[in-house]
N, C-alpha and C positions, 0 to 999 in steps of 0.2 A: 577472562575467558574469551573476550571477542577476540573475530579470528582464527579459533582453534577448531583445527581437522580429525573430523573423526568419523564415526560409520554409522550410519542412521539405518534403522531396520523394518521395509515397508510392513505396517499394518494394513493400512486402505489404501487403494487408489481407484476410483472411482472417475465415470464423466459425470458430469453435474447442468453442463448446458453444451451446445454445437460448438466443439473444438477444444471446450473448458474442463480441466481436471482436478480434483481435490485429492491431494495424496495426504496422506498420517504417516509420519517418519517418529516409531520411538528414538529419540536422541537425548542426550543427557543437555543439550544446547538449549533445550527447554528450559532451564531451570535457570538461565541468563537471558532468557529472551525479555524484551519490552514491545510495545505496538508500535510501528513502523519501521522495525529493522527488517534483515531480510538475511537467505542464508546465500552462499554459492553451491550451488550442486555440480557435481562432475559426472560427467558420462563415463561408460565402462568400457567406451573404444579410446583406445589409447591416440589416435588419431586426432582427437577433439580435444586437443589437450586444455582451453581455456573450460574454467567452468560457468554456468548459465547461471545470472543472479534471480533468485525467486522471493518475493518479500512472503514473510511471514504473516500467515490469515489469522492463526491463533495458537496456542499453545495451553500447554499445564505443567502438572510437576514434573511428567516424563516424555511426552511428546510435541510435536509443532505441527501445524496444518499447515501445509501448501496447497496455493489455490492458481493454478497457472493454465495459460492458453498457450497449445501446440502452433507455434510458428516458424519451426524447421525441424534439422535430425535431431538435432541434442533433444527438445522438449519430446520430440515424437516417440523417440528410444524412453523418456520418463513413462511415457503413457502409457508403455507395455508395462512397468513394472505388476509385480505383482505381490501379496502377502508374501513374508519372508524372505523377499529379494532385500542384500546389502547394499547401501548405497554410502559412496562418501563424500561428504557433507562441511563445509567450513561455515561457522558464523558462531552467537549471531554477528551480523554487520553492522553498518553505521547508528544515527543517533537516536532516532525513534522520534516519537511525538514529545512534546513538552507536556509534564500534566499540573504543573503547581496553578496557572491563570482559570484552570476548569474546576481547580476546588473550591475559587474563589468566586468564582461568577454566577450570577443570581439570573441571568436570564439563558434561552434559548441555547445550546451548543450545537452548531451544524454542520456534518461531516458528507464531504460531498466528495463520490467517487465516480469515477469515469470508466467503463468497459475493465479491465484487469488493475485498472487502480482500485477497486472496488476492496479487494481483499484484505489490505492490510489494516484498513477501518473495521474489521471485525473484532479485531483483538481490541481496539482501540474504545471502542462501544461498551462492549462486555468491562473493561477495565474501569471506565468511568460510572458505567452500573453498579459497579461493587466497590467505588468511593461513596456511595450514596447517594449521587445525583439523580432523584428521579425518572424513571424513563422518558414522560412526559416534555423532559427538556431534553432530553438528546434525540435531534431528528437529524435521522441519514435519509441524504437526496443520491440515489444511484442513476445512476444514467448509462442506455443502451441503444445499440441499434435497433431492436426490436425484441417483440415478445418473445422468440427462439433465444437469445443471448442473453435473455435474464439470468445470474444465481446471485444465491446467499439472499436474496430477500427477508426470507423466512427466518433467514439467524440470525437478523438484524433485529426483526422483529421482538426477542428476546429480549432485547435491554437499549432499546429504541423506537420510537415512531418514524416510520419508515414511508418514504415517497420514492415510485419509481416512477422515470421518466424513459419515453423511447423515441428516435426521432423520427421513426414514423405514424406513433402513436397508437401501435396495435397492441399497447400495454400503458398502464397506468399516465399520467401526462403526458400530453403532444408537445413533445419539444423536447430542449436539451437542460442542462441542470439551472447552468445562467439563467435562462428562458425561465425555466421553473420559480426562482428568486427570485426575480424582477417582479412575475405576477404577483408572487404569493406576497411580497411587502413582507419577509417577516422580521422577525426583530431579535436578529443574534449578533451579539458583540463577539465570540468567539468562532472561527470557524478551522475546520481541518478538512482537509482535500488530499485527493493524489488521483491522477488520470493522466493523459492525454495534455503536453504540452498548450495546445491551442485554447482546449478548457481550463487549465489554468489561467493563462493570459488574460482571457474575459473574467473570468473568475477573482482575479485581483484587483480589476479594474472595478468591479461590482465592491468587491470587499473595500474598498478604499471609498467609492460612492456610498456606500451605508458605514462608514464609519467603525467598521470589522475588523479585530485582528486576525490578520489570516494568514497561517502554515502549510508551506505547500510539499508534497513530497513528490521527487522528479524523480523522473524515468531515462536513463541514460543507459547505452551500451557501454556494458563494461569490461575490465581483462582483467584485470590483477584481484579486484574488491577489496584488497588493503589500502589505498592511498599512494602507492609507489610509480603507480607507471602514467598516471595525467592525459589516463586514455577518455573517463569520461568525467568533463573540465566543464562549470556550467559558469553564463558570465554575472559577476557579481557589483554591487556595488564599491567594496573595497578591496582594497589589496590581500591576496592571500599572506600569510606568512608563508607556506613553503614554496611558492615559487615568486612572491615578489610583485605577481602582477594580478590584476581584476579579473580571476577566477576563484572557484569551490570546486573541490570534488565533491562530488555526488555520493562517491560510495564511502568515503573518510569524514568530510565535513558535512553529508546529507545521510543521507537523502532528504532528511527532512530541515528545511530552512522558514523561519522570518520569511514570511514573501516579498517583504522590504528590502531583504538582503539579495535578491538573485535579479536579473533579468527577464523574464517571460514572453 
């Protein structure tokens, strides 16, 4: 089913924090979704012909949550929807998180998201709650600009112990997520991430100093979201097979990678 286009029918669309919306699309895409893929949404002006990749915050048997920040027309036009507006919808998309090393691991798992990276670790939380891992061991480190930009804390809270961090510190730790891990020493052998390029980069550099496996899921502009057009190409340590040279797509081969495997 990944891929396939079809027409998702607003239940909610809500704001949630300053610029941040959570839409409910009943869609049958639900029932193939995994935590870290993502769908493409198309806008209803025929002008805008590429559609806008939104990762997936959660789902169930018959719906997906999207949790997106307006940063031009296309997301701005999502923001007016409303209940019972049709919308048409491709996914889900690329690989998603790996869960076999999180059934096996006996210590800490730490999932660490950055400003609208945040979202797709929802699903991902909730999932490894109901393999049975403890809440206790899944702690999400969310990091913000500040207390106004915070969401989803609270549904994190659910099936995780939760740290939020802000970098101005008018909300839960002063500082950024890195900044956060360095002080706290804590002791996870496994971690998953998605944010903000830059916090990755540190981010891996930290996961490699503590001795961490760590998946990163990247953020790239994209056009086609099947793999066809190498519009958004991230650089890798080996050779692709489909083009021969030290790239991954993002939206075919990721978004979610091995941090070993990419560049940062």
């Amino acid at each position: 089913m990944s891929g396939r286009v079809s027409i998702g029918n607003v239940i909610l669309n809500e704001k949630i924090a300053e610029g941040v919306y959570s839409m409910v699309l009943e869609s049958d895409i639900a029932r193939a979704a995994k935590p870290g893929q993502f769908v493409a949404l198309y806008s209803k002006d025929a002008s805008r012909l590429l559609p806008r990749p939104i990762s997936i915050c959660d789902y169930n048997d018959d719906s997906i949550r999207l949790v997106y920040r307006v940063v031009g027309e296309g997301t701005l036009e999502f923001s007016k929807y409303v209940p019972g507006d049709a919308v048409k919808v491709m996914g889900p998309l690329g690989n998603g998180y790996p869960l076999d090393e999180a059934t096996k691991e006996d210590s800490v798992i730490t999932l660490v998201g950055g400003g609208v990276g945040v979202p797709p670790l929802l699903a991902l939380s909730r999932v490894l709650s109901e393999s049975g891992i403890p809440r206790e061991r899944i702690h999400a480190v969310l990091g913000f600009r500040d207390s106004k930009d915070v969401f989803l804390a609270e549904d994190f809270e659910k099936y995780a112990t939760v740290t939020v961090t802000t970098d101005d510190g008018s909300k839960g730790f002063h500082g950024n997520t890195v900044s956060y891990l360095r002080e706290s020493e804590e002791d996870s052998r496994l971690m998953y991430s998605c944010g903000p390029k830059v916090m990755l980069h540190f981010l891996k550099e930290y996961a490699s100093e503590a001795g961490a496996k760590l998946y990163v899921s990247l953020e790239e502009k994209m056009a086609c979201g099947i793999g066809a057009c190498l519009a958004c190409v991230c650089k890798s340590k080996d050779k692709d097979a489909h083009s021969n040279v030290n790239n991954k797509r993002v939206c075919k081969d990721g978004p979610v990678f091995d941090a070993e495997e990419v560049e940062l």
